[in-house]
C-alpha positions in Angstrom: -5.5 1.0 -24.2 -7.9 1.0 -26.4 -11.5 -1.9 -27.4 -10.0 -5.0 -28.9 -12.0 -4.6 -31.8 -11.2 -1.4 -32.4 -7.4 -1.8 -32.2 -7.3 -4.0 -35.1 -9.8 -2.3 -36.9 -7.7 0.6 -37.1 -4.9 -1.7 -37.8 -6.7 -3.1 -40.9 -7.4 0.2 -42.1 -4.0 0.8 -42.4 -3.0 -2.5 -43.9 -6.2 -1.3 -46.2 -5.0 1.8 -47.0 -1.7 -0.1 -48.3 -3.5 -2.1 -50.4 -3.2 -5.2 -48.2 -5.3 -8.2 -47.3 -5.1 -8.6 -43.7 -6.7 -11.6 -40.6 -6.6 -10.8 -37.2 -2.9 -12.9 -37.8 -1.9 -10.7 -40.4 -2.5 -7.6 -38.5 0.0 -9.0 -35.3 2.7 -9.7 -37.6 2.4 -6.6 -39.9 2.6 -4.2 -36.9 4.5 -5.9 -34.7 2.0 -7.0 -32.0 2.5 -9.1 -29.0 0.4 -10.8 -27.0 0.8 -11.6 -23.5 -1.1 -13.3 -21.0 -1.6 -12.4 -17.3 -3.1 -14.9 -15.0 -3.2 -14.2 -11.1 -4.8 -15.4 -8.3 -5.2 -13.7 -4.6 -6.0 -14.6 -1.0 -5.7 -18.5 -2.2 -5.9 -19.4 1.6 -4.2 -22.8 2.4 -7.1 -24.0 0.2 -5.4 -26.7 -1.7 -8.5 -29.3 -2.0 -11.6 -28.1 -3.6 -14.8 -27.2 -1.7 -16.8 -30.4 -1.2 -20.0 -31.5 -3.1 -22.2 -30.4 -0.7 -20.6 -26.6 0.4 -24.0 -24.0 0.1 -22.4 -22.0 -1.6 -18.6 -23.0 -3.8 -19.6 -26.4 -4.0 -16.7 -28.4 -5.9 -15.6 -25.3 -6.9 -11.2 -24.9 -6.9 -8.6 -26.9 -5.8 -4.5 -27.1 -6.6 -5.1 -30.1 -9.1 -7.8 -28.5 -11.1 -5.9 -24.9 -11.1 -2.6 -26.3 -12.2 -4.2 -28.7 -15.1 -6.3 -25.0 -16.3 -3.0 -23.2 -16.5 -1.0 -25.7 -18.2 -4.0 -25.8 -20.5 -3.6 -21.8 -21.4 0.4 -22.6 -21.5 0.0 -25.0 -24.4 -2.5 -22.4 -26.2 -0.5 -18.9 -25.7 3.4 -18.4 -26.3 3.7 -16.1 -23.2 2.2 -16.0 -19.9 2.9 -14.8 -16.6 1.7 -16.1 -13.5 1.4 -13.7 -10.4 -0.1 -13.7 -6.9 -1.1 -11.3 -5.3 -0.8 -12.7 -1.0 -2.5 -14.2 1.5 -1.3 -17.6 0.7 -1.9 -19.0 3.8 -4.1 -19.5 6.9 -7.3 -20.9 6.1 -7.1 -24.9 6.2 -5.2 -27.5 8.3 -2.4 -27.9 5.7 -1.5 -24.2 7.0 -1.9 -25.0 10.8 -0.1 -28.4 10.6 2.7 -28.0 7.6 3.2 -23.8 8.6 3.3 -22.7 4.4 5.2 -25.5 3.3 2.6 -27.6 0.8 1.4 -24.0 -0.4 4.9 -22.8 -1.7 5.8 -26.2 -3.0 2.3 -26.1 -5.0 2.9 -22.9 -6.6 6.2 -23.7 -7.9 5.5 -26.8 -9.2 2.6 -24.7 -11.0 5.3 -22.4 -12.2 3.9 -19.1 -10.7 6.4 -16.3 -11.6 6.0 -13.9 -8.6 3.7 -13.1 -5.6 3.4 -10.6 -2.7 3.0 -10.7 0.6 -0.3 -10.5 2.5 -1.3 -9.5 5.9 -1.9 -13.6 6.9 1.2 -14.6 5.5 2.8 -13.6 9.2 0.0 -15.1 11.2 2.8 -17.8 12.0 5.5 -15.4 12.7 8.4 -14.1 10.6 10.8 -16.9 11.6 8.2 -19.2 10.6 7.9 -17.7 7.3 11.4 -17.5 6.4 11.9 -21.1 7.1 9.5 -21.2 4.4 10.5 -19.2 1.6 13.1 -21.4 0.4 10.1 -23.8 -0.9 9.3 -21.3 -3.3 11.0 -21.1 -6.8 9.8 -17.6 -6.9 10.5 -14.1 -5.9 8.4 -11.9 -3.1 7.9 -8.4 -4.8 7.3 -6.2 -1.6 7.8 -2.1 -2.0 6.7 -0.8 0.9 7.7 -3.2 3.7 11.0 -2.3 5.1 12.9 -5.8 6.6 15.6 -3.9 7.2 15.4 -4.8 10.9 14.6 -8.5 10.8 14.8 -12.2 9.6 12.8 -11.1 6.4 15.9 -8.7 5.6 16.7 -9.1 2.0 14.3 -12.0 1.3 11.9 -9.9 -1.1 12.8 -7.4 -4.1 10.9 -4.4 -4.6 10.6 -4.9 -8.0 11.1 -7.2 -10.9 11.2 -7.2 -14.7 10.0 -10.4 -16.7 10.6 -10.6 -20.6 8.1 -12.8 -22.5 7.5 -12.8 -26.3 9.6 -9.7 -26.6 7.4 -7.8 -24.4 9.1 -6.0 -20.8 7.0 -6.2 -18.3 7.6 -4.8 -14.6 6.1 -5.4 -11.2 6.4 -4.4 -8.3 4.2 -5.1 -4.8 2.1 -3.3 -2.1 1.1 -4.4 1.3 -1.4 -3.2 3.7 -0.9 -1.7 6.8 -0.2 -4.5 9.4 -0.7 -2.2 12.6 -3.9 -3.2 13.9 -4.8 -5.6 11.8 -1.6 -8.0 12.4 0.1 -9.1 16.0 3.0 -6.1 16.3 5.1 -9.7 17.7 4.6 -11.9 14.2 6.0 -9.3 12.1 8.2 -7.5 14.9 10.2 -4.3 13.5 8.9 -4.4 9.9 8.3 -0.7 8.8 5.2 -0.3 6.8 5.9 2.6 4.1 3.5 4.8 2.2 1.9 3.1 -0.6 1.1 5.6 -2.8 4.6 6.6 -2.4 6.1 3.5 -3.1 4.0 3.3 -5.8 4.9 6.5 -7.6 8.2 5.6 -7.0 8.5 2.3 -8.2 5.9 3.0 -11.6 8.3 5.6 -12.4 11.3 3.6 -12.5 10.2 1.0 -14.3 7.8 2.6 -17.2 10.3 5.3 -17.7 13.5 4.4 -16.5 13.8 0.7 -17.5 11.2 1.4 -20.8 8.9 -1.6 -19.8 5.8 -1.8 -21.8 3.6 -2.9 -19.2 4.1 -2.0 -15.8 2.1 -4.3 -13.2 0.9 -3.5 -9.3 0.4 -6.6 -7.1 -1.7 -5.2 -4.2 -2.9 -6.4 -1.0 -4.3 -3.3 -0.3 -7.9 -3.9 -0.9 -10.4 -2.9 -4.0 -12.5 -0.5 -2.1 -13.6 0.9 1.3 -16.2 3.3 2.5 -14.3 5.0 4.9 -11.1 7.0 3.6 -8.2 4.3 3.6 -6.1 3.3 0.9 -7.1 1.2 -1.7 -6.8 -0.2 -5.3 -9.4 2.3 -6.3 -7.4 5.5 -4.9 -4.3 4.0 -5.8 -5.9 3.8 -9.6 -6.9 7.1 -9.8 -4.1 8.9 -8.0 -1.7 7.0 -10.0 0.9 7.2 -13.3 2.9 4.9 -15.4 0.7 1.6 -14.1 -1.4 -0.4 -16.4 -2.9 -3.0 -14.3 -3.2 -3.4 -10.7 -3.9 -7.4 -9.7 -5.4 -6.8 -6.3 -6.4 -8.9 -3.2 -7.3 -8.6 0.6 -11.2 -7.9 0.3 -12.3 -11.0 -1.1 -13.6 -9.3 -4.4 -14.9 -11.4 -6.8 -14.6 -8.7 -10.2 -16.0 -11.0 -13.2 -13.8 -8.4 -15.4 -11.6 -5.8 -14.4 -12.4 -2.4 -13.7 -11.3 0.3 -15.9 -10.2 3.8 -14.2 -8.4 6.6 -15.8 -4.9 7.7 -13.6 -4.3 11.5 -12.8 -3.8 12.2 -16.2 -6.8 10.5 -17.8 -5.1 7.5 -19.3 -6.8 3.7 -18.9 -5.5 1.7 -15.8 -7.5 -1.4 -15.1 -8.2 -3.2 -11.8 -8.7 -6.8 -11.2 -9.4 -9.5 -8.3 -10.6 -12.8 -8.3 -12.2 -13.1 -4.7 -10.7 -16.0 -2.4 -9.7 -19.6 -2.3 -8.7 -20.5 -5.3 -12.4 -20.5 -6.6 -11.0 -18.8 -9.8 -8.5 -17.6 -12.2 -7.8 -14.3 -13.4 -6.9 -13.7 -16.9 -5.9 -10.4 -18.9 -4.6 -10.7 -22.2 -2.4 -7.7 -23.2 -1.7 -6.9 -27.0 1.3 -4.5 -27.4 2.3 -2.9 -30.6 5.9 -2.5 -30.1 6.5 0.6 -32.8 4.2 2.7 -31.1 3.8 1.4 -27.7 0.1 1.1 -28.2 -1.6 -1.5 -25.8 -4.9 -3.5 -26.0 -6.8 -5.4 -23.2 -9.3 -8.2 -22.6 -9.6 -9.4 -19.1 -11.9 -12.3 -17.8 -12.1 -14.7 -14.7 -12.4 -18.7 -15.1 -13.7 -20.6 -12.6 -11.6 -23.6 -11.5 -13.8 -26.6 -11.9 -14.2 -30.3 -13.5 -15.5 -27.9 -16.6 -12.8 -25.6 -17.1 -10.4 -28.5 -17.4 -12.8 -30.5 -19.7 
């Protein structure tokens, strides 16, 4: 991956070098260059109203309404875009306590979200509960790591999935955190929580070199960083191959613009979250030029407000 500006400066020079006038348009269509768009959200929360005026610190910031009007609004601007989520859905607000996941799944797939994972309070009601559930959503559950093989949730997730947009193959797959400890053992009973890094290996491989996809996605609910040695995005970056992006959640981390790392054998890998409740929206624009594989990024956040719908 290389600076926007760059990329198509080095893509003009060659269109120079030809002879050729060239526009930022130009330079897409000569060489063959996609674009695809990214948004993602994480740790959303039940939170399907916006904070109130007077909140001290997200005051009318969010909200289902303003979130779904923001992404139709980059739908009717970019040919492709995919829509991911990265857990913790619920738990947060009554509409979890008294409807059990029900208004949340509806929402996101009336907002057309393409995929999510599954976070450690997405069993706070149990795994029957949550099953009852799923059939709300018009979406998959990627989850690599969790093995249902022993319960309700059996079957009800993929470990991976591929999505083609504009021409572009992009493939993602989904991490969860350790639940011992941190969840009830009885709300997610005989689930087996597998190595991550792992999984991870595993399922990067697979996709960027066994099914050729261009970009290869990581939707983790490990967490972006800890002091004490336990598994998170930031290992997970630098210990990894084949991944271009991880979209992460779990630690609330509000990251303006992703991270960049370089993976075990020095290539770019970015990392992104957009802290909690629906307070904003991730965005990463990828630009892939198909001949030669080449891939360039911007990434940004936009926070869901009267504004950003404006």
């Amino acid at each position: 991956m290389s600076n926007r500006r760059d990329f198509l400066k080095s893509m003009a020079g060659s269109a120079a070098l030809l002879g050729l006038s060239w526009s930022p348009i130009d330079v897409l269509a000569k060489h063959e260059i996609e674009k695809i768009t990214i948004l993602h959200t994480n740790d959303v929360h039940s939170h399907i109203d916006p904070f109130p005026a007077n909140d001290p610190k997200w005051a009318g910031l969010g909200g289902v309404a303003r979130r779904s009007a923001l992404i139709r609004k980059i739908r009717a601007e970019e040919k492709s875009v995919l829509l991911l989520d990265v857990g913790d859905v619920f738990q947060g607000t009554p509409y979890y306590n008294v409807y059990g996941g029900e208004v949340e799944l509806k929402m996101m797939s009336e907002m057309g979200y393409d995929a999510s994972t599954i976070g450690n309070h997405d069993f706070d009601h149990g795994m029957d509960e949550l099953v009852r559930n799923l059939p709300k959503a018009s979406f998959p559950f990627i989850c690599s790591n969790y093995d249902f093989t022993d319960t309700v949730m059996n079957q009800k997730t993929v470990p991976s999935k591929i999505f083609t947009k504009g021409g572009i193959k992009i493939g993602v797959f989904g991490l969860g955190i350790e639940l011992r400890g941190l969840v009830d053992q009885k709300l997610y009973g005989n689930t087996i929580y597998q190595d991550p890094l792992e999984k991870a290996a595993y399922y990067a491989h697979y996709l960027k070199q066994e099914m050729k996809c261009d970009i290869v996605i990581c939707l983790s609910h490990l967490g972006y960083k800890y002091k004490e040695d336990k598994v998170s995005d930031e290992i997970l970056a630098k210990q990894s191959l084949n991944i271009d992006l991880i979209l992460g959640g779990h630690t609330h981390t509000f990251l303006d613009n992703p991270v960049r790392y370089r993976n075990r054998h020095g290539k770019e890998i970015l990392v992104a979250q957009v802290g909690w409740a629906g307070i904003k929206l991730g965005r990463i624009d990828f630009y892939v030029e198909k001949n030669s594989g080449r891939k360039d990024v911007i990434g940004s956040t936009v926070k869901v407000s009267e504004k950003s719908i404006a």
